[in-house]
C-alpha positions as CSV (number, residue, x, y, z in Angstrom):
1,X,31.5,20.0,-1.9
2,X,32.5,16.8,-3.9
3,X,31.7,14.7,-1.4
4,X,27.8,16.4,-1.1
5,X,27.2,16.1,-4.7
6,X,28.0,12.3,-4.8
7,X,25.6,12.2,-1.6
8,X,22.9,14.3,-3.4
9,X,23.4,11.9,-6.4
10,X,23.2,9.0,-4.6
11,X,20.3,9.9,-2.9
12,X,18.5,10.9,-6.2
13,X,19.3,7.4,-7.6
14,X,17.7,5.2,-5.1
15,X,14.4,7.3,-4.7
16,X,11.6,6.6,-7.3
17,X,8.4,6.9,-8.0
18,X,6.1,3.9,-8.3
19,X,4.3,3.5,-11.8
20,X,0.8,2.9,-12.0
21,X,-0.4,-1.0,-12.4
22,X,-3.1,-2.1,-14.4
23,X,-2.8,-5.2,-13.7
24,X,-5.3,-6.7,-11.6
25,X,-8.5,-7.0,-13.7
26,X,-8.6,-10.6,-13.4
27,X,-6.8,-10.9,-10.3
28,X,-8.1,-12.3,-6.8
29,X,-10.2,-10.0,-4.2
30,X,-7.8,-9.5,-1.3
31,X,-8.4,-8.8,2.4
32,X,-7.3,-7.7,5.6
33,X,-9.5,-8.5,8.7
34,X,-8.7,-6.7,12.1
35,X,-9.8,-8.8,14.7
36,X,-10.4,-7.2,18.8
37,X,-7.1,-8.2,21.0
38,X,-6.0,-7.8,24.4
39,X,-4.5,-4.4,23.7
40,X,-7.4,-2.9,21.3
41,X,-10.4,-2.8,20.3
42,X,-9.9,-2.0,16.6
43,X,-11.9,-4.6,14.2
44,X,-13.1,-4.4,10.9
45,X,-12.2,-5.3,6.8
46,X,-9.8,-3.3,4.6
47,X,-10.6,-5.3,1.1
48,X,-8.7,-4.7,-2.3
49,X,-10.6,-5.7,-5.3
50,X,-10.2,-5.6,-9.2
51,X,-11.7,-2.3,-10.5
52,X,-12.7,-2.6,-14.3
53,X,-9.5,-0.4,-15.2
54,X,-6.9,-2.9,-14.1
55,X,-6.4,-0.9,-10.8
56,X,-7.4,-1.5,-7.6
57,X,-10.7,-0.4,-5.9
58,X,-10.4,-0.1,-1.6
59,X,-12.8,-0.2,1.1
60,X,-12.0,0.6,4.6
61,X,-14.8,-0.6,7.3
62,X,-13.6,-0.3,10.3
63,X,-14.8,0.4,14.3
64,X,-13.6,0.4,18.1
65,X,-10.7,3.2,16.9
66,X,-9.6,5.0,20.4
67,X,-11.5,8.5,20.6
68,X,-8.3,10.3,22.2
69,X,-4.4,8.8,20.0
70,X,-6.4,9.7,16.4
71,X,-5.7,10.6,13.5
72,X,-4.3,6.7,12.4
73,X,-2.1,6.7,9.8
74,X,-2.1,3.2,8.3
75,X,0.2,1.3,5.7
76,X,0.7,-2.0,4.2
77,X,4.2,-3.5,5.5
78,X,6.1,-5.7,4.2
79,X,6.0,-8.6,6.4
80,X,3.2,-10.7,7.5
81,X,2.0,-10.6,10.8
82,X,2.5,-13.9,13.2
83,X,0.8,-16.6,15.3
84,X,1.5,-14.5,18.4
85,X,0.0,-10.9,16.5
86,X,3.4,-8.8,17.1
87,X,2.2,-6.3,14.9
88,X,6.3,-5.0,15.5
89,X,7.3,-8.2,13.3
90,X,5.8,-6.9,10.1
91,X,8.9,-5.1,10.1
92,X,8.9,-2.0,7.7
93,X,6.4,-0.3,5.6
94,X,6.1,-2.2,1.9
95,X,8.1,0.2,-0.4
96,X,9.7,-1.7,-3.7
97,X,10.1,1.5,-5.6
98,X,11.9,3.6,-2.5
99,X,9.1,6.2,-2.4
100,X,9.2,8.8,0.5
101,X,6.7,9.6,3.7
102,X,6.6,12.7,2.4
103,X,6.1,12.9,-1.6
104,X,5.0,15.7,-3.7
105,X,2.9,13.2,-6.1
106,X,1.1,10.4,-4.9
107,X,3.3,8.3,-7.1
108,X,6.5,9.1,-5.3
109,X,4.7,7.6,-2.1
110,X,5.6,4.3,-0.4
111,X,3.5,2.1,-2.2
112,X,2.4,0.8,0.8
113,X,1.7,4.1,2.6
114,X,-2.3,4.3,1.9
115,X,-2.2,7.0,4.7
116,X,-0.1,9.4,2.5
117,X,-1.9,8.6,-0.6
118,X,-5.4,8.5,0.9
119,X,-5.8,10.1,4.4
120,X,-5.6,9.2,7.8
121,X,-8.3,6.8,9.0
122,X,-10.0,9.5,11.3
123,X,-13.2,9.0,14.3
124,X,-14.0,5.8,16.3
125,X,-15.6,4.1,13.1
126,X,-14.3,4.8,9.5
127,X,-15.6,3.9,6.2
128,X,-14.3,5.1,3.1
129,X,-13.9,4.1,-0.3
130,X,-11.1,4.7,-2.9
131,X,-9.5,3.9,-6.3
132,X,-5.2,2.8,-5.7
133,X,-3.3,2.7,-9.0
134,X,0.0,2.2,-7.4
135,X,-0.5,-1.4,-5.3
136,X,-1.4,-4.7,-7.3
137,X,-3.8,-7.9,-7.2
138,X,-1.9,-9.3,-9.8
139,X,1.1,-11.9,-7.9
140,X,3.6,-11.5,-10.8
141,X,3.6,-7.5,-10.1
142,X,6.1,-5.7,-7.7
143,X,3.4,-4.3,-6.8
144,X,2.0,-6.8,-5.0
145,X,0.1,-7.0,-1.3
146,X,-1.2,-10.6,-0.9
147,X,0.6,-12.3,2.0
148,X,1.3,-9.1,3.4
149,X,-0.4,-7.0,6.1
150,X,-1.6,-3.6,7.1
151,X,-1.0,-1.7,10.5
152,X,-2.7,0.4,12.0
153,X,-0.7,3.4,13.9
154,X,-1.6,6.2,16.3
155,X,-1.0,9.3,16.1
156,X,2.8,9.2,17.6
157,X,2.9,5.7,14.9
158,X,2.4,3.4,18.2
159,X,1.3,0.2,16.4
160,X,-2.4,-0.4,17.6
161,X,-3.6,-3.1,15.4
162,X,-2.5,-5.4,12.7
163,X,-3.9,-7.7,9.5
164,X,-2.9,-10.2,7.4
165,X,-3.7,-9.7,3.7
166,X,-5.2,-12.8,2.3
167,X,-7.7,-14.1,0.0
168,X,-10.8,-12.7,0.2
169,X,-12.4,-16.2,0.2
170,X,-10.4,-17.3,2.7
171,X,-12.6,-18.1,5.9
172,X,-14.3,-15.1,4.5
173,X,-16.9,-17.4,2.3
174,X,-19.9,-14.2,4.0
175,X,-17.7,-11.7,2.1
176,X,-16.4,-13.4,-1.1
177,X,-18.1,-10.8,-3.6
178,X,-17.1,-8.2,-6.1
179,X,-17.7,-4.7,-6.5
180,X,-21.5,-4.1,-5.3
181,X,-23.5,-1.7,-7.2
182,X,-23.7,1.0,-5.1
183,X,-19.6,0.6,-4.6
184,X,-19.4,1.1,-8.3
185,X,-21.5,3.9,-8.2
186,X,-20.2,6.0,-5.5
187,X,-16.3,5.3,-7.2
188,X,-16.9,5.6,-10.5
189,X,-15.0,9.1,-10.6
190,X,-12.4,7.6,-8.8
191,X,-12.1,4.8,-11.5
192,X,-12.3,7.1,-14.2
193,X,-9.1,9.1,-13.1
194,X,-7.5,6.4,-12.4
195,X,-8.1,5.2,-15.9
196,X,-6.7,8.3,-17.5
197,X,-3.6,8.1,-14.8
198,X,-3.4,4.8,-16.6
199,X,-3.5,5.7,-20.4
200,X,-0.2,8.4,-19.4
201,X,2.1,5.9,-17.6
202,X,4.7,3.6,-17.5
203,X,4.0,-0.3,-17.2
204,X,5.9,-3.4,-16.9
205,X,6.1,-4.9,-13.0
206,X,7.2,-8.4,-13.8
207,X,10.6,-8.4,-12.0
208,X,10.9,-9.5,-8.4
209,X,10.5,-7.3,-5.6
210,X,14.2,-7.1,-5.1
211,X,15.5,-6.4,-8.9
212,X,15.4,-2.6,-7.8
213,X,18.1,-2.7,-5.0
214,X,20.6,-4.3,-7.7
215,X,19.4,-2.2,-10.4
216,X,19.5,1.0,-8.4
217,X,23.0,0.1,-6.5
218,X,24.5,-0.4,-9.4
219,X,23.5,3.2,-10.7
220,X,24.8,4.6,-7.7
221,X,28.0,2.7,-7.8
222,X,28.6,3.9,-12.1
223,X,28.0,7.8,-10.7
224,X,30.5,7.7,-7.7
225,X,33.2,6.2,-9.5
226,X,32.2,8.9,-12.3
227,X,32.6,11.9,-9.5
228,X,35.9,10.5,-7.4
């Protein structure tokens, strides 16, 4: 029973919830563009720009999806992907806070699961647009995506497709605008709440991405040697 309570302890310790960021307002427009290859036809933009809150405002464009391995979860992970496109190399799913595939609050989310927190990318073509509090334009943030990537999954998490997350004006001169009018429109809502999420919580994502592990380890170390 001892031995359980430390585990339970432990495993309280190293999960967390990420705190919203409100960082980005003046922050680069990011983007991941999903180009056909010789194993799918997936291609299309995922862009992350500054909304006027400090969060970030999504938009998922995106074609060629396959009609019969949907729904597609899809996450940012936290390695880029390389010259030979092994989406397997971008290792694991971005998470600095130790979120969970499977969190009651959207905060308590991977930060880089955008499935969990938003949906499944669903059909052969998918469009949708969305307000994330949780990821971060800004490069001194935790939070941050740039030089990252997103995958795309199947339904049984095959990786289909992959993206480096780069500038948005990089090779990408077409696309190198903000927020159109209509984008603003149709998200306002979304903005809003995210604003109020804002106003209630916690701030402050200026330590690397790995000051957690040695913050968190060390909390779990101070309770075991409490309980032994």
């Amino acid at each position: 029973m001892k031995y359980l309570s430390i585990f339970l302890l432990a495993t309280f310790a190293l999960a967390g919830e990420a705190p919203i960021s409100t960082d980005s307002k003046y922050s680069k427009p990011l983007i991941a563009k999903f180009e056909k290859t010789s194993r799918s036809n997936i291609e299309g933009t995922i862009k992350f720009e500054p909304a006027k809150n400090g969060t970030v405002f999504v938009s998922v464009d995106l074609k060629g999806l396959p009609s019969d391995i949907g729904p597609f979860p899809y996450h940012v992970h936290e390695k880029p992907v390389p010259e030979s496109k092994n989406c397997t190399a971008t290792e694991n799913h971005f998470n600095p806070y130790n979120g969970t595939l499977r969190a009651a609050t959207p905060a308590a989310y991977e930060v880089g699961d955008l499935a969990g927190k938003h949906g499944d990318i669903t059909g052969e073509s998918h469009k949708a647009e969305y307000n994330d509090p949780y990821i971060s334009l800004n490069e001194n943030s935790r939070s941050y995506i740039g030089g990252l990537s997103i995958v795309i999954h199947a339904n049984n998490n095959t990786r289909l497709n992959c993206a480096n997350i780069t500038l948005l004006d990089e090779g990408n001169s077409t696309s190198n605008t903000t927020m159109s009018n209509s984008s603003s429109s149709s998200s306002q809502s979304s903005v809003n709440t995210s604003s109020n999420m804002a106003s209630t919580a916690a701030q402050g994502n200026n330590a690397d991405r790995a000051g957690i592990n040695g913050f968190l380890a060390a909390g779990v170390a101070g309770v075991i040697a409490a309980l032994i």
